[in-house]
CHARMM internal coordinates of N, CA and C (Angstrom, degrees):
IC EDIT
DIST 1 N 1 CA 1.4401
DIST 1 CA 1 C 1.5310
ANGL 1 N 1 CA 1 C 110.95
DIST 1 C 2 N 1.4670
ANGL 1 CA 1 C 2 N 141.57
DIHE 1 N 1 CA 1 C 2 N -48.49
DIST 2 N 2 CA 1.1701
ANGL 1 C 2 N 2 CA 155.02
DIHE 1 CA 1 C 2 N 2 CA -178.71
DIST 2 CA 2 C 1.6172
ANGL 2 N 2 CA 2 C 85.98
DIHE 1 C 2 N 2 CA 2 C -58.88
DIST 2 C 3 N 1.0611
ANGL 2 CA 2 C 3 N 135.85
DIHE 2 N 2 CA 2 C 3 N -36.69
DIST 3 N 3 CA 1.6573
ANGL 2 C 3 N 3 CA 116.41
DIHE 2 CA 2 C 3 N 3 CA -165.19
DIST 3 CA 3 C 1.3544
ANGL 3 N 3 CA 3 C 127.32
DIHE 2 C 3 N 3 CA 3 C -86.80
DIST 3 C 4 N 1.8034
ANGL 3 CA 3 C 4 N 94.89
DIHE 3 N 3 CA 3 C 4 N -5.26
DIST 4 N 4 CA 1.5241
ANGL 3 C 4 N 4 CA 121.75
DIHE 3 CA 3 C 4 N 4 CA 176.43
DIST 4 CA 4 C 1.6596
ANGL 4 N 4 CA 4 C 104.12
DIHE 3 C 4 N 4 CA 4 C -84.57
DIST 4 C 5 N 1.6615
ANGL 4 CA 4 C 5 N 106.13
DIHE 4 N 4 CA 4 C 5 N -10.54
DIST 5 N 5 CA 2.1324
ANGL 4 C 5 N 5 CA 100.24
DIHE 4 CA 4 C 5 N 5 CA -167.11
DIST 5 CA 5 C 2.0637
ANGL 5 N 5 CA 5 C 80.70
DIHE 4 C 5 N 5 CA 5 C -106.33
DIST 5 C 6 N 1.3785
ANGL 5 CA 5 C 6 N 104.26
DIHE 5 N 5 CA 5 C 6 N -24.39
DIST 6 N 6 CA 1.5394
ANGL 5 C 6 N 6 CA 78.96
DIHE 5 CA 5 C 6 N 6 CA -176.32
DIST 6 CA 6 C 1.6889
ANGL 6 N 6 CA 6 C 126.98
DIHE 5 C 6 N 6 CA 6 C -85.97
DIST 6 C 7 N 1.3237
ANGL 6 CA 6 C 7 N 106.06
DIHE 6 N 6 CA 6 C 7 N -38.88
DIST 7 N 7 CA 1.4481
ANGL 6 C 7 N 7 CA 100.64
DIHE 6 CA 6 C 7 N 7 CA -178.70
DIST 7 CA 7 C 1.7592
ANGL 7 N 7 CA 7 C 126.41
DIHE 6 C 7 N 7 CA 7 C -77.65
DIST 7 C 8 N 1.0183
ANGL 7 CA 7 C 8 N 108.16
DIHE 7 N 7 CA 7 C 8 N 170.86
DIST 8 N 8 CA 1.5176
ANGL 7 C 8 N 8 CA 112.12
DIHE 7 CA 7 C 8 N 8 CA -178.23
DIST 8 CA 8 C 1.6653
ANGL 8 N 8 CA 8 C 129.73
DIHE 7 C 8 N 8 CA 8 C -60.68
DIST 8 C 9 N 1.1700
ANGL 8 CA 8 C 9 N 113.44
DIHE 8 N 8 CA 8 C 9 N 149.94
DIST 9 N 9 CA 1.5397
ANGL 8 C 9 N 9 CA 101.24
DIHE 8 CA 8 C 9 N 9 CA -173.33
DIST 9 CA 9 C 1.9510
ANGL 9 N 9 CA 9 C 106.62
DIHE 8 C 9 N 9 CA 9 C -70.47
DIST 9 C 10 N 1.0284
ANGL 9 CA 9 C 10 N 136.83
DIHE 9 N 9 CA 9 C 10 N 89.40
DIST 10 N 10 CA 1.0667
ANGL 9 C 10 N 10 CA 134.52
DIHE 9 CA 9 C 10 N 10 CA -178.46
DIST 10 CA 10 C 1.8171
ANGL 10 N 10 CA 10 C 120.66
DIHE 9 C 10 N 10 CA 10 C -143.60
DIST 10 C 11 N 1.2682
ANGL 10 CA 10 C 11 N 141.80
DIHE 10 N 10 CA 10 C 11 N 110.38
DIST 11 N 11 CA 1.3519
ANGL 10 C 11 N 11 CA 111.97
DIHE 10 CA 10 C 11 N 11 CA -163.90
DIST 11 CA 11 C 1.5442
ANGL 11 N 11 CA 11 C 114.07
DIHE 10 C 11 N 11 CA 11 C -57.06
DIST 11 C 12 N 1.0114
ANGL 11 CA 11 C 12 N 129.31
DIHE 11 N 11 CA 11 C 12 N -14.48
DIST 12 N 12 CA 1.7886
ANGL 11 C 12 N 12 CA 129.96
DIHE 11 CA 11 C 12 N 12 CA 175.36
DIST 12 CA 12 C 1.3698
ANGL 12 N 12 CA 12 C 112.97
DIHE 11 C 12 N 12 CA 12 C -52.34
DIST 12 C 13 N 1.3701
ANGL 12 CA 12 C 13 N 128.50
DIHE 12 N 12 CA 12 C 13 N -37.47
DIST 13 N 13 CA 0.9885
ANGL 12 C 13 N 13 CA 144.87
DIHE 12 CA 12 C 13 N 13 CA -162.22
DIST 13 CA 13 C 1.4858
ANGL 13 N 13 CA 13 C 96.17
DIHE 12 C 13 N 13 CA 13 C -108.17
DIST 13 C 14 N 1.5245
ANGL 13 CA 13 C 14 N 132.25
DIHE 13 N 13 CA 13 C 14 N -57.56
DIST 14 N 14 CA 1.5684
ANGL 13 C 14 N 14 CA 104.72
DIHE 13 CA 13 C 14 N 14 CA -161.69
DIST 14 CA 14 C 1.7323
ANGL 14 N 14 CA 14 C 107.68
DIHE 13 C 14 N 14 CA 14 C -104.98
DIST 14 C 15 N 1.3318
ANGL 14 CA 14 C 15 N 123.81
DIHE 14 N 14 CA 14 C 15 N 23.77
DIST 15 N 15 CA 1.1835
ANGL 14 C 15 N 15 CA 138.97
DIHE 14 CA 14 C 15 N 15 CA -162.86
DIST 15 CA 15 C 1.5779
ANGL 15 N 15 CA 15 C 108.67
DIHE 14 C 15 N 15 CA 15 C -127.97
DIST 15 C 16 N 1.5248
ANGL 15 CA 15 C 16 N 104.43
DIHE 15 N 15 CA 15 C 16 N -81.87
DIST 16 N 16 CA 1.3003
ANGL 15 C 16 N 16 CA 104.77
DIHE 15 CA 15 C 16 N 16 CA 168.42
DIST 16 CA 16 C 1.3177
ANGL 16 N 16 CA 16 C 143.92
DIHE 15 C 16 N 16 CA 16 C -62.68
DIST 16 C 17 N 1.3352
ANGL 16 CA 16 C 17 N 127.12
DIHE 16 N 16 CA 16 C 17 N -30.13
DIST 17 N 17 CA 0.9460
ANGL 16 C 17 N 17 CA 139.15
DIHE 16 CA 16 C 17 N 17 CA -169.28
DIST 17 CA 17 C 1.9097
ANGL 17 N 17 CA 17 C 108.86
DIHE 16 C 17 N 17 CA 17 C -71.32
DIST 17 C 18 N 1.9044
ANGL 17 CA 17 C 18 N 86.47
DIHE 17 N 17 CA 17 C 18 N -70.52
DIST 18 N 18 CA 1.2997
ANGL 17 C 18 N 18 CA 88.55
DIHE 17 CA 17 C 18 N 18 CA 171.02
DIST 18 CA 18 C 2.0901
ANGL 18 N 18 CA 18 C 135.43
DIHE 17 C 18 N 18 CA 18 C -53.28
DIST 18 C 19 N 1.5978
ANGL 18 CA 18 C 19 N 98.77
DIHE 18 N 18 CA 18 C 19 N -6.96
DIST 19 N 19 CA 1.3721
ANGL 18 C 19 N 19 CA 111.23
DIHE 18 CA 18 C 19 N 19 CA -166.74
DIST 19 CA 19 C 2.0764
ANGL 19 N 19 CA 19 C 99.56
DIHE 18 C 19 N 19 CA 19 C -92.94
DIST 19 C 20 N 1.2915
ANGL 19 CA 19 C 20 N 87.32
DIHE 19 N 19 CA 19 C 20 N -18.47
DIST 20 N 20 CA 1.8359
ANGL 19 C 20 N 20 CA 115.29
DIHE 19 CA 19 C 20 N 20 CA -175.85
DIST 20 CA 20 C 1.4360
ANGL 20 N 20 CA 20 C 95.86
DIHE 19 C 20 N 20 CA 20 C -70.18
DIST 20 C 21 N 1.3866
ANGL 20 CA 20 C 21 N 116.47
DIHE 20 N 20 CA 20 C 21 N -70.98
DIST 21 N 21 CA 1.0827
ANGL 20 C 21 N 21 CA 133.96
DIHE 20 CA 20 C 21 N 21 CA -178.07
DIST 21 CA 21 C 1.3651
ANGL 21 N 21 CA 21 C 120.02
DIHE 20 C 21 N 21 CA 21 C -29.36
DIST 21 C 22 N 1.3101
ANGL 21 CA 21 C 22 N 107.18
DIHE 21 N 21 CA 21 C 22 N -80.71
DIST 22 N 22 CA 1.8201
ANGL 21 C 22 N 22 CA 120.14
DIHE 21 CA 21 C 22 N 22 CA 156.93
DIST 22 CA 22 C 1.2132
ANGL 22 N 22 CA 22 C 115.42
DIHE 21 C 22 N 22 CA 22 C -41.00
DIST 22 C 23 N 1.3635
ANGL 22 CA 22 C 23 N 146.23
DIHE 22 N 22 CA 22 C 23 N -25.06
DIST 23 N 23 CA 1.1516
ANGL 22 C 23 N 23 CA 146.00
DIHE 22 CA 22 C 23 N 23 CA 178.33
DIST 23 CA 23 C 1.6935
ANGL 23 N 23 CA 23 C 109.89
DIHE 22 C 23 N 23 CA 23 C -83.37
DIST 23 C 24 N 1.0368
ANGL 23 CA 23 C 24 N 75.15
DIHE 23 N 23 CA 23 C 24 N -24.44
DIST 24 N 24 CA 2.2037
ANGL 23 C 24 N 24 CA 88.58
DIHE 23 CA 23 C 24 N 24 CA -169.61
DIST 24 CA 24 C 1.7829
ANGL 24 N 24 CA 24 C 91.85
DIHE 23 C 24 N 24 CA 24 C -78.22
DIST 24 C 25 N 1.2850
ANGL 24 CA 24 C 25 N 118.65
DIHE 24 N 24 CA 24 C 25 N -68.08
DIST 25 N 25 CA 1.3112
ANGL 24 C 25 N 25 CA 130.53
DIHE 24 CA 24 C 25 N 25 CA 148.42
DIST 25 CA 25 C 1.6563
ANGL 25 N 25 CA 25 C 134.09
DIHE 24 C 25 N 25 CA 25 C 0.47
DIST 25 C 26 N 1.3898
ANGL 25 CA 25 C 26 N 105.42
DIHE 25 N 25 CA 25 C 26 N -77.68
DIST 26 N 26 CA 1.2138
ANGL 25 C 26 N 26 CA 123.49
DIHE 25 CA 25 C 26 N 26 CA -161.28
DIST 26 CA 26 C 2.0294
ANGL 26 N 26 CA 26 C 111.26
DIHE 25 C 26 N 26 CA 26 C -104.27
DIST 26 C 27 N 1.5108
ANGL 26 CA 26 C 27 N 92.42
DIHE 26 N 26 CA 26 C 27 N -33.75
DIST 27 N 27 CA 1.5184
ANGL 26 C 27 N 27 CA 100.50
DIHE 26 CA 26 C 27 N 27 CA -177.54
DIST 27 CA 27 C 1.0733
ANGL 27 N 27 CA 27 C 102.83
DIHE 26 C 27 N 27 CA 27 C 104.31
DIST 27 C 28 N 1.3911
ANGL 27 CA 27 C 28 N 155.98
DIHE 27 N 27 CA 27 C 28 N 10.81
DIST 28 N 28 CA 1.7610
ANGL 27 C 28 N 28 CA 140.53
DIHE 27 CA 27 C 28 N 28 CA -156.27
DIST 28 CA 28 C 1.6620
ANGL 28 N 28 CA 28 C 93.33
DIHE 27 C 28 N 28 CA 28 C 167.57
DIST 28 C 29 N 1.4106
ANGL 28 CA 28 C 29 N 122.11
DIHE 28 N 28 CA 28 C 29 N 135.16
DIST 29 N 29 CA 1.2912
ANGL 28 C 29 N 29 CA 154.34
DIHE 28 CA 28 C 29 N 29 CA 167.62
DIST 29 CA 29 C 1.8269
ANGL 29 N 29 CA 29 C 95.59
DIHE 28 C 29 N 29 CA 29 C -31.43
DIST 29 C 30 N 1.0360
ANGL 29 CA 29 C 30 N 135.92
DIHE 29 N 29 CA 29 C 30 N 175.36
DIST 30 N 30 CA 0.9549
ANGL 29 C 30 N 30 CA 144.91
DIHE 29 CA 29 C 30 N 30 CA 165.13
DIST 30 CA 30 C 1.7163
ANGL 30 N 30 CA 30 C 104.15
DIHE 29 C 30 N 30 CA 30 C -112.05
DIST 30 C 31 N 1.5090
ANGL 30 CA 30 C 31 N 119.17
DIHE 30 N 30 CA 30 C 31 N 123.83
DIST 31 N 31 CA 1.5071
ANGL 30 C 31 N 31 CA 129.09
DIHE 30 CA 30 C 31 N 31 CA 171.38
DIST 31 CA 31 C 0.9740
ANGL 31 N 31 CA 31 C 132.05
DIHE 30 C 31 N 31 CA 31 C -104.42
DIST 31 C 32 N 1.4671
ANGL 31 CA 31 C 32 N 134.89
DIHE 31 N 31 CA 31 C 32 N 163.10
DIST 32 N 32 CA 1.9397
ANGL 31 C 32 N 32 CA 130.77
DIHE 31 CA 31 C 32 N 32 CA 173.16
DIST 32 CA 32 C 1.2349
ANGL 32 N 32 CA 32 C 106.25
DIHE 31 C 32 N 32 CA 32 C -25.02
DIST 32 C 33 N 1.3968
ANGL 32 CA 32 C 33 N 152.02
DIHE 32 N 32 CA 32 C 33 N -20.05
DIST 33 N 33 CA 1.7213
ANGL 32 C 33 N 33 CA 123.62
DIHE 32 CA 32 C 33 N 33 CA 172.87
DIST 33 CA 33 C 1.2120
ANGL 33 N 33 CA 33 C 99.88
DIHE 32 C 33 N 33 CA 33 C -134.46
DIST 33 C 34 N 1.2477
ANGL 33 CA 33 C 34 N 105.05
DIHE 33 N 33 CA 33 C 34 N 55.46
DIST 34 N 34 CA 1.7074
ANGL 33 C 34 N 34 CA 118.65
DIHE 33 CA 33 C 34 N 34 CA 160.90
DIST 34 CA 34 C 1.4185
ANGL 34 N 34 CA 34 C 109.17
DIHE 33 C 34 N 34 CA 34 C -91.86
DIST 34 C 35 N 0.9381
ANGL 34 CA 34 C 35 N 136.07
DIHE 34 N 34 CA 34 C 35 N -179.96
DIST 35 N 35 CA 1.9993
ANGL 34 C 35 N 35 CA 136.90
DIHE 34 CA 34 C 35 N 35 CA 163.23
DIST 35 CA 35 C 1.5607
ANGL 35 N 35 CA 35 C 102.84
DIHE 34 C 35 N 35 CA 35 C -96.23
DIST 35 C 36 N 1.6650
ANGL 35 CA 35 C 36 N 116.94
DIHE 35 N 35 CA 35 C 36 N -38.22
DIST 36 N 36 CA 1.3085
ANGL 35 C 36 N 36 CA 150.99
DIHE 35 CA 35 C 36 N 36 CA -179.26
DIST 36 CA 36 C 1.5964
ANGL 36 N 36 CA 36 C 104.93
DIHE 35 C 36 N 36 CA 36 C -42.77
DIST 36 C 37 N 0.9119
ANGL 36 CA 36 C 37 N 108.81
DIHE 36 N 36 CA 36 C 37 N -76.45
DIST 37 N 37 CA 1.6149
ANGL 36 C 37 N 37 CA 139.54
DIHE 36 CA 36 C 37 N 37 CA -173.09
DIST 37 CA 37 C 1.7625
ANGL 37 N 37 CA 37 C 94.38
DIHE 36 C 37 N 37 CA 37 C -46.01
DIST 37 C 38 N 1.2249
ANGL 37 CA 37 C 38 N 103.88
DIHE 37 N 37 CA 37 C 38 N -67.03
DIST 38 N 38 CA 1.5426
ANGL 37 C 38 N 38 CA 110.29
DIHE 37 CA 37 C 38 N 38 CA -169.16
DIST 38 CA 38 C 1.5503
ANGL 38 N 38 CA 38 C 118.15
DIHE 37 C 38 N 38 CA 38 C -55.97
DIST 38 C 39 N 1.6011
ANGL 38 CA 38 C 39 N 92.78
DIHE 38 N 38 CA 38 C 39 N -31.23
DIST 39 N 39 CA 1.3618
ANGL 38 C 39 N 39 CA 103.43
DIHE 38 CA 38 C 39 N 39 CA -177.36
DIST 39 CA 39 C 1.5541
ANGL 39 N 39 CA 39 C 134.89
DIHE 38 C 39 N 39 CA 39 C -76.27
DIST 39 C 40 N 1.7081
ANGL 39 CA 39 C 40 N 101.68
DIHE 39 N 39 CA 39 C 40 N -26.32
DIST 40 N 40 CA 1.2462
ANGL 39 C 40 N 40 CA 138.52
DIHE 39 CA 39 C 40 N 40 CA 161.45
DIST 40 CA 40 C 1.6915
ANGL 40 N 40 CA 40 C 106.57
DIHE 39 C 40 N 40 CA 40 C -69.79
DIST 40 C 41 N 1.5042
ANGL 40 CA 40 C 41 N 126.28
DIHE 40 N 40 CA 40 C 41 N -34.13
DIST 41 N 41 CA 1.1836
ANGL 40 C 41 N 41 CA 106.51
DIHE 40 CA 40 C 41 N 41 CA -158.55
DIST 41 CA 41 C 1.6343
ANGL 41 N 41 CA 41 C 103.30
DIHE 40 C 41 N 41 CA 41 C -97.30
DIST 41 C 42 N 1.9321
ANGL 41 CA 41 C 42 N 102.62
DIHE 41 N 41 CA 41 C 42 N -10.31
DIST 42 N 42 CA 1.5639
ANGL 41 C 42 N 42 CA 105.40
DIHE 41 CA 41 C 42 N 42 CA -165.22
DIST 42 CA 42 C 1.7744
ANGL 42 N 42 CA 42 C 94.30
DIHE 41 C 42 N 42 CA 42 C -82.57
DIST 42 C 43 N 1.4507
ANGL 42 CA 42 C 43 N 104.07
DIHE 42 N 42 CA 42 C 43 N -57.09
DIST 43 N 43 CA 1.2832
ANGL 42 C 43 N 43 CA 118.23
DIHE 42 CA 42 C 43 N 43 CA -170.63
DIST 43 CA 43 C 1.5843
ANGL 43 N 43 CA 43 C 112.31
DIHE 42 C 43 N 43 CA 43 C -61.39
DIST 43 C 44 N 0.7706
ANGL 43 CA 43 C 44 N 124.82
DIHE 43 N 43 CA 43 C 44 N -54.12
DIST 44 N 44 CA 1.6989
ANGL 43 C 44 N 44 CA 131.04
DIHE 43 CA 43 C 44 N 44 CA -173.22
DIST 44 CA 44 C 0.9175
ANGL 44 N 44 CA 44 C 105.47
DIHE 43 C 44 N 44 CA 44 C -76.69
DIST 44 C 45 N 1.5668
ANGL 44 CA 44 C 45 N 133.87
DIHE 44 N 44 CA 44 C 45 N -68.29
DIST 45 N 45 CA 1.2931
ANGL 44 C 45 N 45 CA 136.25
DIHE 44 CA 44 C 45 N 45 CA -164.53
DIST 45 CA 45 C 1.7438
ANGL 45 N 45 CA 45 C 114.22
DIHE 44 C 45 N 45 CA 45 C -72.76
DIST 45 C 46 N 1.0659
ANGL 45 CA 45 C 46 N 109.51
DIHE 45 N 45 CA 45 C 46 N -47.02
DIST 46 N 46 CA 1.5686
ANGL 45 C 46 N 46 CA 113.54
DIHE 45 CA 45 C 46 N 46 CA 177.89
DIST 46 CA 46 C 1.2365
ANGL 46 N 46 CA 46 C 123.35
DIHE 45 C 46 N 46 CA 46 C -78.93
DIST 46 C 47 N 1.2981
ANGL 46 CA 46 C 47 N 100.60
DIHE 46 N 46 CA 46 C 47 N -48.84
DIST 47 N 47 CA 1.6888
ANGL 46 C 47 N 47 CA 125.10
DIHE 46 CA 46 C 47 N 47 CA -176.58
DIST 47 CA 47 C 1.7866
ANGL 47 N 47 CA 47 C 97.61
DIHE 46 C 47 N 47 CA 47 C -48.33
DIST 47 C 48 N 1.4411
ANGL 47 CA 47 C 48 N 98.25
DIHE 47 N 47 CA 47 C 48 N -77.13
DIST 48 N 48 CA 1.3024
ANGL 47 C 48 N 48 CA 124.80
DIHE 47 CA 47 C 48 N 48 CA -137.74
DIST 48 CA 48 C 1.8376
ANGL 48 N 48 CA 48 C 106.46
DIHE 47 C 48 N 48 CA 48 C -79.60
DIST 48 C 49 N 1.4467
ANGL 48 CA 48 C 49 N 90.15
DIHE 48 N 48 CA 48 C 49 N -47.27
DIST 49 N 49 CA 1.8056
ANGL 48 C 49 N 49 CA 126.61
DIHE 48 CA 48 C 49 N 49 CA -155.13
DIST 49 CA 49 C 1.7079
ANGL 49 N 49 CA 49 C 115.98
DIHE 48 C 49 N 49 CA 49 C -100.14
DIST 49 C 50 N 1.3932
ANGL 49 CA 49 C 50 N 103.08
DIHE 49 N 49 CA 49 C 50 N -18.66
DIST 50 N 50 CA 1.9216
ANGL 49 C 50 N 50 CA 110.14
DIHE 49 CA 49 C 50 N 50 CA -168.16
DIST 50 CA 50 C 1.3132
ANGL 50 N 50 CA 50 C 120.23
DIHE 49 C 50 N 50 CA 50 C -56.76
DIST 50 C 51 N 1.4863
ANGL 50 CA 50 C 51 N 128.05
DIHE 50 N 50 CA 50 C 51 N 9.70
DIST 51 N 51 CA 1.3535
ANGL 50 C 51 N 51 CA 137.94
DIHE 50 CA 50 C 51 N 51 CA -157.26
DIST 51 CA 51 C 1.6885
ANGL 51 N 51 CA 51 C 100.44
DIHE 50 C 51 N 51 CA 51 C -132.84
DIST 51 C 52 N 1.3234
ANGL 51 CA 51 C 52 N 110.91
DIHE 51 N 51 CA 51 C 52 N -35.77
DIST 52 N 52 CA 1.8328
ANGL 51 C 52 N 52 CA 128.52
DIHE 51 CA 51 C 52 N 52 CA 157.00
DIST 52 CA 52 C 1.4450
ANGL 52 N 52 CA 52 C 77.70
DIHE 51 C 52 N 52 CA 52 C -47.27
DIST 52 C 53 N 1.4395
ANGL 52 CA 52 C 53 N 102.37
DIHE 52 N 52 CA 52 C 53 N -105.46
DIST 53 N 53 CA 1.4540
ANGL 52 C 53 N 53 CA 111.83
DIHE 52 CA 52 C 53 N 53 CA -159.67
DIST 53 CA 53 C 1.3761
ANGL 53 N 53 CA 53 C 145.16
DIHE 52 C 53 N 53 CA 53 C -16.11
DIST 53 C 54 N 1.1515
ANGL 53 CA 53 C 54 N 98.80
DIHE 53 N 53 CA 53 C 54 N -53.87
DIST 54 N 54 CA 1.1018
ANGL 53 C 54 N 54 CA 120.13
DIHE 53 CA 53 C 54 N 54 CA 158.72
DIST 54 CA 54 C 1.7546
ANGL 54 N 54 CA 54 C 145.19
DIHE 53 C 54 N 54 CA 54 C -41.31
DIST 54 C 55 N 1.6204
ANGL 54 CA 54 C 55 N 77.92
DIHE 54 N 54 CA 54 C 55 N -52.46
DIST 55 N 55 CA 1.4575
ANGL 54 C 55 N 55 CA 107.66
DIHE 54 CA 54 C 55 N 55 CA 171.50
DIST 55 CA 55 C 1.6457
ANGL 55 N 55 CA 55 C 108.73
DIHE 54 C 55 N 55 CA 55 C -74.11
DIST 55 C 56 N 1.7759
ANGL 55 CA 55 C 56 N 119.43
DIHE 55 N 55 CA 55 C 56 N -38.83
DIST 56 N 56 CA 1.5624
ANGL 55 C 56 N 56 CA 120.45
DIHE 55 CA 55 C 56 N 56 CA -177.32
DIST 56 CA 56 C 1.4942
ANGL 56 N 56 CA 56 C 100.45
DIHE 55 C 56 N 56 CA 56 C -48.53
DIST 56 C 57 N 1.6012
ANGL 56 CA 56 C 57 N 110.23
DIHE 56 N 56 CA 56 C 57 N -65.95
DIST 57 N 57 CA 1.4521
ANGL 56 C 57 N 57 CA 143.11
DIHE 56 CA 56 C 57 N 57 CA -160.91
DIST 57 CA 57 C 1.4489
ANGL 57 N 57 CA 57 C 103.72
DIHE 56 C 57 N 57 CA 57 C -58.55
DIST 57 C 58 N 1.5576
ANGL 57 CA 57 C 58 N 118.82
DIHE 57 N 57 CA 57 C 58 N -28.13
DIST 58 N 58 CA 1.6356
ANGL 57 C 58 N 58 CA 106.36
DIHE 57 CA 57 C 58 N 58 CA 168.58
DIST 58 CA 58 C 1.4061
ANGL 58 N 58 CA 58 C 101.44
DIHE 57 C 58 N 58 CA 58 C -80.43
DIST 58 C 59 N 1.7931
ANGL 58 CA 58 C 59 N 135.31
DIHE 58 N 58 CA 58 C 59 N -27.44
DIST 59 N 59 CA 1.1423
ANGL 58 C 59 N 59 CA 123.65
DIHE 58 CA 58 C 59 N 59 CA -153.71
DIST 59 CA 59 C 1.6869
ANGL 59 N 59 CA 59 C 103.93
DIHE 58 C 59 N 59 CA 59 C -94.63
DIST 59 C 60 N 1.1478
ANGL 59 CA 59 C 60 N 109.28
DIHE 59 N 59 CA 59 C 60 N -21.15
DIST 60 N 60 CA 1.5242
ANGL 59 C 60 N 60 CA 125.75
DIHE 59 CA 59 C 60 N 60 CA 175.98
DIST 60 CA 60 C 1.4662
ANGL 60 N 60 CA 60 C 92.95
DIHE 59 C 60 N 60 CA 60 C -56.42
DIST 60 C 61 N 1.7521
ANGL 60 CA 60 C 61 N 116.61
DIHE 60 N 60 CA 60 C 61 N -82.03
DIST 61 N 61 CA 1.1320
ANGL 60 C 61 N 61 CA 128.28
DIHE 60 CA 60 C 61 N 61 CA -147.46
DIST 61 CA 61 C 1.7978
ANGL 61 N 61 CA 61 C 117.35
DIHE 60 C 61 N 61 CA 61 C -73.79
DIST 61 C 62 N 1.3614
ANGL 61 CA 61 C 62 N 97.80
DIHE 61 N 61 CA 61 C 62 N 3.20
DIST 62 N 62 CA 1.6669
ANGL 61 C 62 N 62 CA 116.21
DIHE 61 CA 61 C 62 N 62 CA -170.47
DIST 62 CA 62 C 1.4452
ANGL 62 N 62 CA 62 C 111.53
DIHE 61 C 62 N 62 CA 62 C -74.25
DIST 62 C 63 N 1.7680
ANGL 62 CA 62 C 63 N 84.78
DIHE 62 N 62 CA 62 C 63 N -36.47
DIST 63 N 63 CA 1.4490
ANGL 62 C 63 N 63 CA 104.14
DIHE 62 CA 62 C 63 N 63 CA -155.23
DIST 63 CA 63 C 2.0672
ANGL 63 N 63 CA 63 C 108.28
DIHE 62 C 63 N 63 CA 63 C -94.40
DIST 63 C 64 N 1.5274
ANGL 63 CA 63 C 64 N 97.27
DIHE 63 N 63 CA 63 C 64 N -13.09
DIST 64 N 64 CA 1.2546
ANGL 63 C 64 N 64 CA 97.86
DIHE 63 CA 63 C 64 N 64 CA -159.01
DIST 64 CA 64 C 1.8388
ANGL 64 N 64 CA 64 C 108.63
DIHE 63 C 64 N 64 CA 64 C -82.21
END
COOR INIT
IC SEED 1 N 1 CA 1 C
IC BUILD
């Protein structure tokens, strides 16, 4: 949780890294009935990142 107040709002940082981590860790990605996964997708992705996203997913879908 503390590593979600220190790093930057960027998915590189609150997505990958930590998903690296666990993988380095555990051997295998973290999936839908992980604790991991959820935690990465509430905190990083929503929390941190929802304005990335957002912004990809309008530029993706603008174009398609």
């Amino acid at each position: 949780m503390a590593y979600q107040f220190v790093v930057p709002n960027h998915l590189l940082w609150v997505v990958v890294v930590p998903s690296v981590f666990i993988m380095w860790q555990t051997g295998r990605l973290p999936g839908p009935f992980d604790l991991e996964f959820w935690l990465i997708a509430y905190f990083g992705v929503y929390k941190k990142c929802w304005s990335d996203v957002l912004w990809a997913a309008k530029a993706v879908f603008f174009w398609a």
